[in-house]
Backbone as numpy.savetxt, mean C-alpha at the origin, in Angstrom:
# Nx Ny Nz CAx CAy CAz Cx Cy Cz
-18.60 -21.71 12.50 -18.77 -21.03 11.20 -18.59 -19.53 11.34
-19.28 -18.98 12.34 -19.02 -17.47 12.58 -17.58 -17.26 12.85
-16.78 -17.75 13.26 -15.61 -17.84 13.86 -14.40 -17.72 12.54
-15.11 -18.56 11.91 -14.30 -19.00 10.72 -14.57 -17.67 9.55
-15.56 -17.58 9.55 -15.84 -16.38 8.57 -15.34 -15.04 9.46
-15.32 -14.67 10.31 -14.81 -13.27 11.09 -13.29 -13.52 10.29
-12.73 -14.86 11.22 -11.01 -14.91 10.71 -10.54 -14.74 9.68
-11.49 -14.90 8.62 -11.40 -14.63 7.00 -11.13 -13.12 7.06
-12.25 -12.67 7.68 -12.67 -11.25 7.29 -11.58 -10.70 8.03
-11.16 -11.33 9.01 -10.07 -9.92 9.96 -8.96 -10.48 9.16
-8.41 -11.80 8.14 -7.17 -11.85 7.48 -6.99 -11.02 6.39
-8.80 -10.60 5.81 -8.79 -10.23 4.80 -8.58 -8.24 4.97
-8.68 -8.09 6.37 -9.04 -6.59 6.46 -7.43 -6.45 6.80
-6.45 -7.50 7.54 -5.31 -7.05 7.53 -4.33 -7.26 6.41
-4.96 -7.91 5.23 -3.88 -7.99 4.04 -4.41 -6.78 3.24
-5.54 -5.99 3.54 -6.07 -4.53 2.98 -5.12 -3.96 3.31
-5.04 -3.83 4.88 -4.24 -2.56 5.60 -2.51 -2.88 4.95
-1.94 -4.09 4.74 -0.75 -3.99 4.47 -0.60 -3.78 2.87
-1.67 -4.11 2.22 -1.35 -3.60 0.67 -1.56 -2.09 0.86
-2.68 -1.43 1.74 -2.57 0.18 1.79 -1.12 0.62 1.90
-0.86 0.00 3.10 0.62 0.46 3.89 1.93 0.19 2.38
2.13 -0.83 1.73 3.17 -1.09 1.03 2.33 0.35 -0.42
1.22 0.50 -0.29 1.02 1.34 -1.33 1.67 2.57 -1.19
0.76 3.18 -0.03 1.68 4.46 0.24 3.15 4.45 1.01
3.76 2.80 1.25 5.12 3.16 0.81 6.26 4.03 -0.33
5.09 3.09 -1.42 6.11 3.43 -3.14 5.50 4.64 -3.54
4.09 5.12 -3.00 3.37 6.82 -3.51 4.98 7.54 -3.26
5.06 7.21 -1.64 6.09 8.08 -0.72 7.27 7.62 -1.52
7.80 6.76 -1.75 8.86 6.82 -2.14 9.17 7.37 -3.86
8.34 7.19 -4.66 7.91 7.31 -5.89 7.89 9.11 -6.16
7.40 9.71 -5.38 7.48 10.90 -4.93 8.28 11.78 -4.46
8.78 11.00 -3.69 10.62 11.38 -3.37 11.20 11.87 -4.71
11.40 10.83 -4.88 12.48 10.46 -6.74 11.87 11.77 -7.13
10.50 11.65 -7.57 9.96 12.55 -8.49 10.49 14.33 -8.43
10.68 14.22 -6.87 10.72 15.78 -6.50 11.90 15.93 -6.95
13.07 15.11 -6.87 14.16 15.17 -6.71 14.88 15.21 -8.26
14.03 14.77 -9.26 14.35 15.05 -10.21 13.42 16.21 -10.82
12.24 16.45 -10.48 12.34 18.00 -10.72 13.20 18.73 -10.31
13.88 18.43 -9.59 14.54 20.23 -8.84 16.08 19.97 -9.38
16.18 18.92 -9.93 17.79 18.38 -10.85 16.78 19.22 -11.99
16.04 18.90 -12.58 15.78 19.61 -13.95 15.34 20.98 -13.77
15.37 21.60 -12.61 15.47 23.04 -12.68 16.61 23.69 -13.14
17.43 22.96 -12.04 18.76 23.33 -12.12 19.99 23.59 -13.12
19.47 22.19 -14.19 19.51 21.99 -15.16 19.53 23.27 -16.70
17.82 23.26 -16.31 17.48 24.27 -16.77 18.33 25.93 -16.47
18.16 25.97 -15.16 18.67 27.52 -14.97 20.09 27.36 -15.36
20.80 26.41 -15.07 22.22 26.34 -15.54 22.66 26.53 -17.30
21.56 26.10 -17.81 21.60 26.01 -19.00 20.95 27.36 -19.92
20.33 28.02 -18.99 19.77 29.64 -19.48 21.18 30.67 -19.25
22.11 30.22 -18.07 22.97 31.25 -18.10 24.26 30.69 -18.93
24.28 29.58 -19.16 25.55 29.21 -20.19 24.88 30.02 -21.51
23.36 29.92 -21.90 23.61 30.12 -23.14 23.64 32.02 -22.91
23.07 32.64 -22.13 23.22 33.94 -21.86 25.08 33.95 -21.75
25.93 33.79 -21.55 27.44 33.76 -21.64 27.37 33.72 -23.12
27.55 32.57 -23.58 27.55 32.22 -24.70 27.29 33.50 -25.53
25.84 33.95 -25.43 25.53 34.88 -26.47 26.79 36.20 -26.08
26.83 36.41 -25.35 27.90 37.33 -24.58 28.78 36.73 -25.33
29.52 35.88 -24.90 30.96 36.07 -25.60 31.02 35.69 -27.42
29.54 35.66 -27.93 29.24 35.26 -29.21 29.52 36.74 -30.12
28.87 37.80 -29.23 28.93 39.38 -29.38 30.59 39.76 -29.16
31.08 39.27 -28.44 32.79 39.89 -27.95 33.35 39.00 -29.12
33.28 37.89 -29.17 33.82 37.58 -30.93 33.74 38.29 -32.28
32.17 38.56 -32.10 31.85 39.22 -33.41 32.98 40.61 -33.86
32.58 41.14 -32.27 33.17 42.72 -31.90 35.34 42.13 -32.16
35.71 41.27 -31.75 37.11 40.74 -31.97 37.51 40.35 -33.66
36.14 39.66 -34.09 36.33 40.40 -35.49 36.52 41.05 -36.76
35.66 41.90 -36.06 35.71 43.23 -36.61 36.99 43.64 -36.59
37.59 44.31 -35.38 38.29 44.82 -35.16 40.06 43.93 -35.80
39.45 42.64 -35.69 40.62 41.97 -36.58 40.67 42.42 -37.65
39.48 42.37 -38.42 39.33 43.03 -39.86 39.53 44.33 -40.05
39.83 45.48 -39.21 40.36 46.52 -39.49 41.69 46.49 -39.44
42.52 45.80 -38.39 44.00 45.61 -38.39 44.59 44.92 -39.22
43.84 44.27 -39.79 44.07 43.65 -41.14 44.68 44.43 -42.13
43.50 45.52 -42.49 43.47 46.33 -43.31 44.48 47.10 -43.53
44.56 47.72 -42.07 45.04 48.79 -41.83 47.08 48.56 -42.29
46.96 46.72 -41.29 48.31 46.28 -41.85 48.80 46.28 -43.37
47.80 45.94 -44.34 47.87 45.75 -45.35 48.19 47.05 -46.26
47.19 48.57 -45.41 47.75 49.29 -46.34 49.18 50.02 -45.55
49.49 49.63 -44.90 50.73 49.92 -43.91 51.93 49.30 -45.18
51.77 48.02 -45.31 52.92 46.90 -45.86 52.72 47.84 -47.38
51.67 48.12 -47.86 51.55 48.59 -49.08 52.23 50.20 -49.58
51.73 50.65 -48.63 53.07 52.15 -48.46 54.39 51.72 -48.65
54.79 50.64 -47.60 55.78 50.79 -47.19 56.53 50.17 -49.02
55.75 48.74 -49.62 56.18 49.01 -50.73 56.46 49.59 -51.67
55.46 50.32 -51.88 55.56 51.67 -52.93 56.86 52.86 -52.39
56.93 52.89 -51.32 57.91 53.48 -51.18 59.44 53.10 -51.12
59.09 52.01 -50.77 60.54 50.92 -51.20 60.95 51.06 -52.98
59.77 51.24 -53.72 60.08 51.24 -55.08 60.34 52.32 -55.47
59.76 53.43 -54.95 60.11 54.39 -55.32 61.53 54.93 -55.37
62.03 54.23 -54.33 63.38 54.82 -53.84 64.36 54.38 -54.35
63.94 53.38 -55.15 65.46 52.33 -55.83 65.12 53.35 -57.04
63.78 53.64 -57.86 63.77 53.85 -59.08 63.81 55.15 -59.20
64.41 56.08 -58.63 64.70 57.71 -58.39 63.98 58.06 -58.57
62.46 57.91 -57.73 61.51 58.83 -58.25 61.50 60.09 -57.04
62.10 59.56 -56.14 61.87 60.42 -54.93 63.22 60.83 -54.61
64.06 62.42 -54.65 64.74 62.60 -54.53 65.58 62.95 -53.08
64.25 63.75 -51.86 64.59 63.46 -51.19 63.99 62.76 -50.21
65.17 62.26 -49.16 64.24 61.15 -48.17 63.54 61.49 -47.57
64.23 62.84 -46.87 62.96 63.67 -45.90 61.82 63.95 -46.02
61.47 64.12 -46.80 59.73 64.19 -47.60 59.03 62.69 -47.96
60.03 61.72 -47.84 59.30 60.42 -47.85 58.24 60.31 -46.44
56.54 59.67 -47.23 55.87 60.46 -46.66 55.43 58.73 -46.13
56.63 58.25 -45.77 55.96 56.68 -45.31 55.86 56.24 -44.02
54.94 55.08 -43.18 54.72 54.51 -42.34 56.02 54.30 -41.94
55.93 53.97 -40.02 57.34 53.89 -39.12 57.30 52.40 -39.32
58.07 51.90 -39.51 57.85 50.66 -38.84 57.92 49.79 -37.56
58.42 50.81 -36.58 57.46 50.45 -34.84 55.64 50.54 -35.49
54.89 51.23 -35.74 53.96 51.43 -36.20 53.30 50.11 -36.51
54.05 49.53 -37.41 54.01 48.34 -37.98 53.85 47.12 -37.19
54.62 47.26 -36.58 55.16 46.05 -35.33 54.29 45.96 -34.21
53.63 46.84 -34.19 52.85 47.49 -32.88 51.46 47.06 -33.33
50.99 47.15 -34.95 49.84 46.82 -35.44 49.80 45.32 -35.35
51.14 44.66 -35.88 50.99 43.29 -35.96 50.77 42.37 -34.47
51.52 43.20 -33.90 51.65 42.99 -32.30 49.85 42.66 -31.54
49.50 43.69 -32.30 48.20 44.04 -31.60 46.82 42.99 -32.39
47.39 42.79 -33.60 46.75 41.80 -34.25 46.66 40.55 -34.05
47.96 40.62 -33.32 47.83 38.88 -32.69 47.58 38.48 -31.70
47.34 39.97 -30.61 46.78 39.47 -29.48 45.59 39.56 -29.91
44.41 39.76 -30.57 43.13 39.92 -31.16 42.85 38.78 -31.64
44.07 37.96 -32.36 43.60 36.95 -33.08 43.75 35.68 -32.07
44.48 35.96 -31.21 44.66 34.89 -29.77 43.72 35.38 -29.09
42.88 36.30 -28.42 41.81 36.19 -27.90 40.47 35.67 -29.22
41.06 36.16 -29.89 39.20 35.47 -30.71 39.66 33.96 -30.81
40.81 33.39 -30.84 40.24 31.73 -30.64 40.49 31.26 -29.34
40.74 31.73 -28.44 40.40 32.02 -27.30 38.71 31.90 -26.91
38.05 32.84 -27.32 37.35 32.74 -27.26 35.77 32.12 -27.82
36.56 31.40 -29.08 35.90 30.51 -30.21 36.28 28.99 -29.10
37.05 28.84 -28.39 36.81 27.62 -27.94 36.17 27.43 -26.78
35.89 28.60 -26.06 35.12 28.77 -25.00 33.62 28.37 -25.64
33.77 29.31 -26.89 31.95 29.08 -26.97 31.95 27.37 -27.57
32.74 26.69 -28.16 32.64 25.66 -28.09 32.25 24.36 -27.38
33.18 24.74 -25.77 33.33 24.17 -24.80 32.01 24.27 -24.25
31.49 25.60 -24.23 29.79 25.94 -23.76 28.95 25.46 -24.50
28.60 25.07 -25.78 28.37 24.42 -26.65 28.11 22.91 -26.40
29.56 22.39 -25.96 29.01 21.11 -25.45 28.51 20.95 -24.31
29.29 21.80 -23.35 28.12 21.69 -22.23 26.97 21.37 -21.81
26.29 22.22 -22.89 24.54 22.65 -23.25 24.25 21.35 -23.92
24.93 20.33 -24.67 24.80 19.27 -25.22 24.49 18.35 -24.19
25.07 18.39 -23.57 25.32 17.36 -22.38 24.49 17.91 -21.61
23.98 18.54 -21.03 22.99 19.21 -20.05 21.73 18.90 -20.48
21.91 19.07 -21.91 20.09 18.42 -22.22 20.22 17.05 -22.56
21.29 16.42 -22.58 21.21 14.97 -22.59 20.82 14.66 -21.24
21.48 15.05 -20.08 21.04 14.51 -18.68 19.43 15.16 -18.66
19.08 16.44 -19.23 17.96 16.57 -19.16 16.47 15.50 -19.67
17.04 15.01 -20.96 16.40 13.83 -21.11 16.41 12.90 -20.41
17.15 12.37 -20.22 17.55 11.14 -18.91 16.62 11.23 -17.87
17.17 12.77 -17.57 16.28 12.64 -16.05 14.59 12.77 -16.74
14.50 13.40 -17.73 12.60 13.20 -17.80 12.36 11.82 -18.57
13.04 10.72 -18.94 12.90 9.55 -19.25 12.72 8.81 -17.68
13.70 9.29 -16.99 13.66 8.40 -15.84 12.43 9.05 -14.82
11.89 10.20 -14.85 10.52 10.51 -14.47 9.38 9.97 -14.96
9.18 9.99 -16.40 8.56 9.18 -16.54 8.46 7.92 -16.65
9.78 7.35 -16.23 10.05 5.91 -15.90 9.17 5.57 -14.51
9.51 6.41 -13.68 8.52 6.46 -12.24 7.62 6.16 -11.84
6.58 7.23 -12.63 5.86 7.50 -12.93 4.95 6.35 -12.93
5.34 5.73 -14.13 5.22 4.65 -15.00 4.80 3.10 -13.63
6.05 3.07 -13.00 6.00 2.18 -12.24 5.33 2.63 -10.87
4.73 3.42 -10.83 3.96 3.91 -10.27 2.65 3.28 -10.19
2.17 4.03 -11.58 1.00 3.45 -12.00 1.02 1.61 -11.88
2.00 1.50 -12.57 1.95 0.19 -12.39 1.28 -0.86 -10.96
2.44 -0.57 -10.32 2.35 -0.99 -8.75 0.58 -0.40 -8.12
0.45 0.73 -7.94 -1.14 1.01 -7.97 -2.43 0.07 -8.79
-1.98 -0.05 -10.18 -2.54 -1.22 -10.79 -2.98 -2.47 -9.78
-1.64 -2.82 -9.75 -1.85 -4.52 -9.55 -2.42 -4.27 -7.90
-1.73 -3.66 -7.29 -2.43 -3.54 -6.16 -3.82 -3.17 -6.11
-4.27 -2.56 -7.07 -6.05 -2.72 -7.15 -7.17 -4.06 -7.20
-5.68 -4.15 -8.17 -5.98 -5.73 -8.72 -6.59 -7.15 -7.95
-5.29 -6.71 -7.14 -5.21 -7.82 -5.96 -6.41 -7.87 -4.99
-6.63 -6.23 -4.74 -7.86 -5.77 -3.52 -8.82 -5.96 -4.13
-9.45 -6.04 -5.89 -10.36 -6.34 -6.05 -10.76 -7.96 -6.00
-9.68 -8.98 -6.67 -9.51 -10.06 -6.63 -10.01 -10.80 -4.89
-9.71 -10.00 -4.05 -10.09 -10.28 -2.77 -11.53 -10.47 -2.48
-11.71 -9.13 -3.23 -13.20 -8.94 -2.71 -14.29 -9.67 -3.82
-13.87 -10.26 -5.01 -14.67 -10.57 -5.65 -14.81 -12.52 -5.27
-13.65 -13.03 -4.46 -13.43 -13.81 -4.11 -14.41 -14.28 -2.67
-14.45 -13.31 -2.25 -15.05 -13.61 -0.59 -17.04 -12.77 -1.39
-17.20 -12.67 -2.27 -18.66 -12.46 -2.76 -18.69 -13.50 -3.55
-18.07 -14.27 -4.26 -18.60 -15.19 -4.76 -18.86 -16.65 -3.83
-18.07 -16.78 -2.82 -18.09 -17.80 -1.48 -18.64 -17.13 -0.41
-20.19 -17.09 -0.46 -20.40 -16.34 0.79 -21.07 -17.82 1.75
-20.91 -17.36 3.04 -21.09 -18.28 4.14 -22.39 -19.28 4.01
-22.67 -20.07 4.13 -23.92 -21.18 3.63 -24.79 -20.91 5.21
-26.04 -20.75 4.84 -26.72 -20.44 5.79 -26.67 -21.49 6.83
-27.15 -21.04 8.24 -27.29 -22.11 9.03 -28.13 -23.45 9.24
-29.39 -22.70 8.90 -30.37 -23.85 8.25 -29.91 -25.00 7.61
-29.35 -24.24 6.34 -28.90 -25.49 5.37 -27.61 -26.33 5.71
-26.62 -25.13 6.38 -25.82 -26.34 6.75 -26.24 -27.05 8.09
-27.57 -27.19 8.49 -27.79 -28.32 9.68 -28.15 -29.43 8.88
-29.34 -28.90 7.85 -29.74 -29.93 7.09 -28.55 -31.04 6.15
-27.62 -30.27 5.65 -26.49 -30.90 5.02 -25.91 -31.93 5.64
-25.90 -30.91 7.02 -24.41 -31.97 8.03 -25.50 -33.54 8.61
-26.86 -33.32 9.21 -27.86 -34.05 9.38 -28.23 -35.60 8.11
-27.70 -34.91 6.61 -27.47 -35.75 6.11 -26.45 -36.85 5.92
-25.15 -36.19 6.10 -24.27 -36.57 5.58 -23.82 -37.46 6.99
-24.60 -37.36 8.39 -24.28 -38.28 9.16 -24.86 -39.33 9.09
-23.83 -40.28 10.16 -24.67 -42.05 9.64 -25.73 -41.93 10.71
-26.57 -42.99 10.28 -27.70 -43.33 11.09 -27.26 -43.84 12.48
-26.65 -44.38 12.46 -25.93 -45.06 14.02 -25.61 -44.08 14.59
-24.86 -42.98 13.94 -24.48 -41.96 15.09 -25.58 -41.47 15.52
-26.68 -40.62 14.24 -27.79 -39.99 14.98 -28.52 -40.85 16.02
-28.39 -41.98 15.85 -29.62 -43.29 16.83 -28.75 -42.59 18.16
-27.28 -43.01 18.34 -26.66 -42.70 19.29 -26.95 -41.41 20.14
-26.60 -40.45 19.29 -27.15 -39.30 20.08 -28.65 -39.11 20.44
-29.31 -39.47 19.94 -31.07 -39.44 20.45 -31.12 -40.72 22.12
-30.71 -41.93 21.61 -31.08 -42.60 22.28 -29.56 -43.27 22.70
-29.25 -42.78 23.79 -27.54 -43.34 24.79 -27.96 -44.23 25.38
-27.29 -45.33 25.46 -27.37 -46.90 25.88 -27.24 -46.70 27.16
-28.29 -47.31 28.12 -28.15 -47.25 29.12 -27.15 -47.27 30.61
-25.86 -47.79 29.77 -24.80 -47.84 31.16 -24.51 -45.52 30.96
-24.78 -45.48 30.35 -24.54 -43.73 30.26 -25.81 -43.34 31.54
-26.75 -43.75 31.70 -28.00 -43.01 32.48 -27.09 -43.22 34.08
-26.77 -42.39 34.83 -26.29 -42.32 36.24 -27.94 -41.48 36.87
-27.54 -42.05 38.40 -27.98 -40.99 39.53 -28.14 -40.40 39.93
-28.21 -39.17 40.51 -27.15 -38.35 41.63 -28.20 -37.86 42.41
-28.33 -38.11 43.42 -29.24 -37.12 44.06 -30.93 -37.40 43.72
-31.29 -38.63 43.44 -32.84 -39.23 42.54 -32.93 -38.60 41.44
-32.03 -38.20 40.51 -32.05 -37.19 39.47 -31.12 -37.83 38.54
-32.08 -38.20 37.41 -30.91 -39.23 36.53 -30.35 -38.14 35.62
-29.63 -38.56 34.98 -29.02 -37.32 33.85 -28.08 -38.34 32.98
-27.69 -38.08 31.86 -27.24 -38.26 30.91 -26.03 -38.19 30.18
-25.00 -38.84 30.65 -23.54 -38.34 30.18 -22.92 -38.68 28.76
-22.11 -38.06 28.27 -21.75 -37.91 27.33 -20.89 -39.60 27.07
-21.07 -40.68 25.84 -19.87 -41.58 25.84 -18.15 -40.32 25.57
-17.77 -41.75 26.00 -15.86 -40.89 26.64 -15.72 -41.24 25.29
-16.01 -42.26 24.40 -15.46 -42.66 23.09 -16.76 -42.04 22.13
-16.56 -40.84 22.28 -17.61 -40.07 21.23 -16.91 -39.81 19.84
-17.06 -40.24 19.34 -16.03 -39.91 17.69 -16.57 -37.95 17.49
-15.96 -37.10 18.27 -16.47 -35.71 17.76 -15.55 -35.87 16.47
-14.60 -35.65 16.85 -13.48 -35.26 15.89 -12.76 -36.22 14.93
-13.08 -37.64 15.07 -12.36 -38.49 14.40 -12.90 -38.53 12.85
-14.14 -38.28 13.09 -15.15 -38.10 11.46 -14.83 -36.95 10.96
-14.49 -37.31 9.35 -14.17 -36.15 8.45 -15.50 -35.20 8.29
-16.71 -35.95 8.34 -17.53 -35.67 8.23 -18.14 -34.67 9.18
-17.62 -35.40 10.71 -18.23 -33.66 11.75 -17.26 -32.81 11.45
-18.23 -31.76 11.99 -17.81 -30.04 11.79 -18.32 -29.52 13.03
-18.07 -28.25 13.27 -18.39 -27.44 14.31 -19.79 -27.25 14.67
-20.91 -27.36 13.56 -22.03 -27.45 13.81 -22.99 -28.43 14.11
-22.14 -29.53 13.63 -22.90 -30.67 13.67 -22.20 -31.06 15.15
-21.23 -30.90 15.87 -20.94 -30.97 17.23 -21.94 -29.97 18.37
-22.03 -28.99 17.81 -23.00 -28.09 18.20 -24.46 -28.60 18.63
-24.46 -29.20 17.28 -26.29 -29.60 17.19 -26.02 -30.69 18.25
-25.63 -31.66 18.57 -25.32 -33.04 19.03 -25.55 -32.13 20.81
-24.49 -31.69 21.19 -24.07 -30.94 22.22 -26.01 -30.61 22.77
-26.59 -30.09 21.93 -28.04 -29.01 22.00 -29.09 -30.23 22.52
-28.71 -31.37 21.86 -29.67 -32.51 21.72 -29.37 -32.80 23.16
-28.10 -32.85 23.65 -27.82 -33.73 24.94 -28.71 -32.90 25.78
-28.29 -31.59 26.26 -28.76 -30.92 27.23 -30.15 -30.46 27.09
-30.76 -30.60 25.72 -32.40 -30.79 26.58 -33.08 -32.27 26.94
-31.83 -32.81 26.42 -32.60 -34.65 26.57 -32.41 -35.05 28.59
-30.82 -33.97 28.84 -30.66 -33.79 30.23 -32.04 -32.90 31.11
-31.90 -32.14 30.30 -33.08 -31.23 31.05 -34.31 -31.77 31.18
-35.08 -32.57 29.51 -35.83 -33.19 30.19 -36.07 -34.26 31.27
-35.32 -34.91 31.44 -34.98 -35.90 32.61 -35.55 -35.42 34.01
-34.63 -34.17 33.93 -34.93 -33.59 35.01 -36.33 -32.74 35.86
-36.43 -32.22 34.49 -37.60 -31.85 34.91 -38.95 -32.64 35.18
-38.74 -34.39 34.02 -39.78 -35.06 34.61 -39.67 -35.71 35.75
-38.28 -35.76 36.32 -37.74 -36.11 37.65 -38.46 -35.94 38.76
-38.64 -34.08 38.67 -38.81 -33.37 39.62 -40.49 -33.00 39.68
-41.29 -33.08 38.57 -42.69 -33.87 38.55 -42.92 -34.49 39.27
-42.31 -35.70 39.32 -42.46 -37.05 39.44 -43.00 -36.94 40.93
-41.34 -36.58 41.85 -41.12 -36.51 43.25 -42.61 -35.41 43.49
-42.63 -34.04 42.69 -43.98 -33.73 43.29 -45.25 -33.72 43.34
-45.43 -34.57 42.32 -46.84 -35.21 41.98 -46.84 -35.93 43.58
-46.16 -36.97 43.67 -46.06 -38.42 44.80 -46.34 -37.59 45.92
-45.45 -36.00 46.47 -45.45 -35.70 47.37 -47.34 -34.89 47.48
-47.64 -34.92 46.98 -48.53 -33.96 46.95 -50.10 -35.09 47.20
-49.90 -36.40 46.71 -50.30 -37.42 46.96 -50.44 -38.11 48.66
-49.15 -38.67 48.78 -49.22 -38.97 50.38 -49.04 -38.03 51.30
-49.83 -38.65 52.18 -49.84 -38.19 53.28 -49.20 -38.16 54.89
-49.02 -37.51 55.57 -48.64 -38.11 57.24 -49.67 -39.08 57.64
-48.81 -39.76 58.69 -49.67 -40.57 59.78 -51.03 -40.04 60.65
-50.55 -38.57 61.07 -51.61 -37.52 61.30 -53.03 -37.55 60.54
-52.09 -37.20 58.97 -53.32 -37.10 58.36 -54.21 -37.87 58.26
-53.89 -39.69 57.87 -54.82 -40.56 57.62 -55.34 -40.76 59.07
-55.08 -40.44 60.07 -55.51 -40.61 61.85 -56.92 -39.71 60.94
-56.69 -38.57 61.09 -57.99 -37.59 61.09 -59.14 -37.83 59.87
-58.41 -38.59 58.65 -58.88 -38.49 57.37 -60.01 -40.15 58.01
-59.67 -40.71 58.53 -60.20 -42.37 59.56 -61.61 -42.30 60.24
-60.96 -40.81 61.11 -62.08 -40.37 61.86 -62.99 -40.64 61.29
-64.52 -40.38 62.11 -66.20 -40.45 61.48 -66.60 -39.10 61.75
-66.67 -38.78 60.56 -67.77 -36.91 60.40 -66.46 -36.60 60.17
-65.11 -36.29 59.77 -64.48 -35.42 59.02 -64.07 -36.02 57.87
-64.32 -35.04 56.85 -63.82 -35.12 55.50 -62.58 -34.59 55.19
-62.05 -34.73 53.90 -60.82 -34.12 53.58 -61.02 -32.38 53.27
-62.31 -32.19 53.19 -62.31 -30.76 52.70 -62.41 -29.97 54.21
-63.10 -30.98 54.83 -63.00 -30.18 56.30 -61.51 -30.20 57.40
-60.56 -30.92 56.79 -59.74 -31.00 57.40 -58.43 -30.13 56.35
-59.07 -29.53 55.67 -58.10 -29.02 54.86 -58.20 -27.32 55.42
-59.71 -27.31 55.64 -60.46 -26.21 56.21 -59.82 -26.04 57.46
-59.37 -26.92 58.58 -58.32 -26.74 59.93 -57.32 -26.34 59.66
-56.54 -26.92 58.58 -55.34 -26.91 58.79 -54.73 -25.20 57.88
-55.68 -24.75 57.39 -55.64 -23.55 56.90 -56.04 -22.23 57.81
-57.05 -22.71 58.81 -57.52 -22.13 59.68 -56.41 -21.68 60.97
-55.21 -23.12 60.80 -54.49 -22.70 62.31 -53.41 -22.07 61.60
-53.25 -22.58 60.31 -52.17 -21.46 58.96 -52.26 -19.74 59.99
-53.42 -19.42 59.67 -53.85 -17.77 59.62 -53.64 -17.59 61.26
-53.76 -18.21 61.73 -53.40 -18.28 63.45 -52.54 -17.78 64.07
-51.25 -18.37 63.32 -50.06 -18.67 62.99 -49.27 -17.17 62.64
C-alpha cells in the first residue's frame, strides 16, 4: 500500500513537473512572438511618423507649387491679354507708330509658359507622391492592426493554455484528496473479512506433513501450493499479515523448543551426581554447597 501510494505520488509529482515544463515552454515561446511583434509595431510606427512628416513636407512644396502656378497663370494671362489689345490696336490704326508699341516679347511668353509647365509637372509629380504615401500609411496601419490582432491573439492563447493547465493540476489534486489511502487497520479488518475460512484455518493451523525437524527444533514451512496470488481477493497486506502469522507461530515453536530442552536439562542429572545425592548424610543443598565451593577454587 505504501508503495502504491508513493508511485501515485512520484507519477503525480512528475506529470506536475512536465505540465510546469510544457507551461513555461508556450510562456517562452508566447513571449517570443510577443516581443517580436512589438518591435514590428515600433517600426511600424516610426516608419509611419516619418512618411507622414514627408508627406506634410511635400504637402507644403505643393501648396508653395501652387501658388506659384497661380501667379504664372496670371501673369500668362495678362501677357496673352497685352499681347491682344495690341494686336487690335494695330489692325485698327490706333497706334501709329510701332516703336512705341509698349507690348510683351514673346520669348517672354514662351519662357512663362515654359516655366508653367514645368510647375505644373512637378505639382502632379508631386500630388502622386503624396498619394502613393497616402497609401502606404493605409497599409502600414492595416499590418498595424494585424499585428495587434495577432498579439492579442497570443495573448489570448496564452491565457488559454495557462487555464487548462491549471485545470488539469487542480483536477489532479482534487482527485488524489478525494481517494485518500484507507487506513491500515481497516484494511486488515476488510481483507480478514473478505477471506475464506479455510484459508484463515490454514494459515493458523498447517497440517502436519508441513511441521519438519532440524536440529530438535521443529519449525514450520510454508505449503509450496499456497494460493498467494491466485485469489483476486489477496492483496499485499493480507500476504503480509499471513507472512507475520507464520513467523511468530515459527518463533513460537522455537522458543517452546528451547524451554523444553532446558527445563529437562536443568532436571537430570550425572551419574556423579545421583552417586553423591545416594550417599547417607548428604543432601542436595549440601552438595550444591561443594560444588560451588570448588567453583571459587577454581
Amino acid at each position: 500500500l505504501i508503495a502504491s501510494t508513493t508511485k501515485v505520488r512520484s507519477q503525480l509529482i512528475s506529470e506536475r513537473k512536465s505540465h510546469l515544463e510544457s507551461q513555461h515552454e508556450l510562456e517562452a515561446k508566447y513571449t517570443a512572438e510577443i516581443k517580436s511583434l512589438k518591435s514590428n509595431i515600433k517600426t511600424l510606427k516610426r516608419e509611419a511618423t516619418l512618411t507622414q512628416k514627408a508627406s506634410s513636407a511635400d504637402k507644403v512644396q505643393i501648396l508653395s507649387l501652387e501658388t506659384k502656378v497661380r501667379e504664372l497663370e496670371g501673369k500668362l494671362d495678362d501677357l496673352e491679354l497685352d499681347q491682344v489689345l495690341h494686336d487690335s490696336n494695330v489692325v485698327g490704326g490706333l497706334i501709329d507708330e510701332p516703336a512705341q508699341i509698349n507690348s510683351s516679347d514673346p520669348k517672354e511668353i514662351d519662357s512663362l509658359r515654359l516655366e508653367l509647365e514645368q510647375v505644373r509637372g512637378d505639382l502632379s509629380s508631386k500630388k502622386y507622391e503624396i498619394e502613393c504615401m497616402e497609401k502606404g500609411i493605409e497599409s502600414s496601419k492595416n499590418i498595424y492592426n494585424q499585428m495587434i490582432d495577432s498579439l492579442f491573439l497570443t495573448r489570448s492563447n496564452l491565457i488559454e493554455a495557462n487555464r487548462s493547465l491549471r485545470e488539469q493540476l487542480a483536477l489532479k489534486d482534487n482527485n488524489e484528496v478525494d481517494h485518500p489511502p484507507p487506513p491500515i487497520n481497516n484494511l486488515k479488518e476488510n481483507e480478514s473479512e473478505q477471506v475464506p475460512k479455510e484459508l484463515q484455518l490454514s494459515a493458523l493451523n498447517p497440517p502436519p506433513s508441513q511441521i519438519f525437524s532440524a536440529g530438535g527444533v521443529e519449525a514450520v514451512s510454508l505449503p509450496a501450493t499456497a494460493p498467494i496470488v491466485t485469489s483476486s481477493l489477496m492483496s499485499p497486506m493480507l500476504i503480509y499479515f499471513i507472512l507475520t502469522l507464520v513467523l511468530i507461530t515459527i518463533i513460537w515453536f522455537m522458543a517452546r523448543k528451547w524451554w523444553n530442552s532446558r527445563k529437562k536439562s536443568n532436571i537430570e542429572y550425572s551419574p556423579y551426581q545421583n552417586y553423591f545425592l545416594s550417599s547417607p548424610g548428604i543432601s542436595e543443598a549440601e552438595l550444591y554447597d561443594r560444588r560451588r565451593l570448588v567453583g571459587d577454587r577454581n
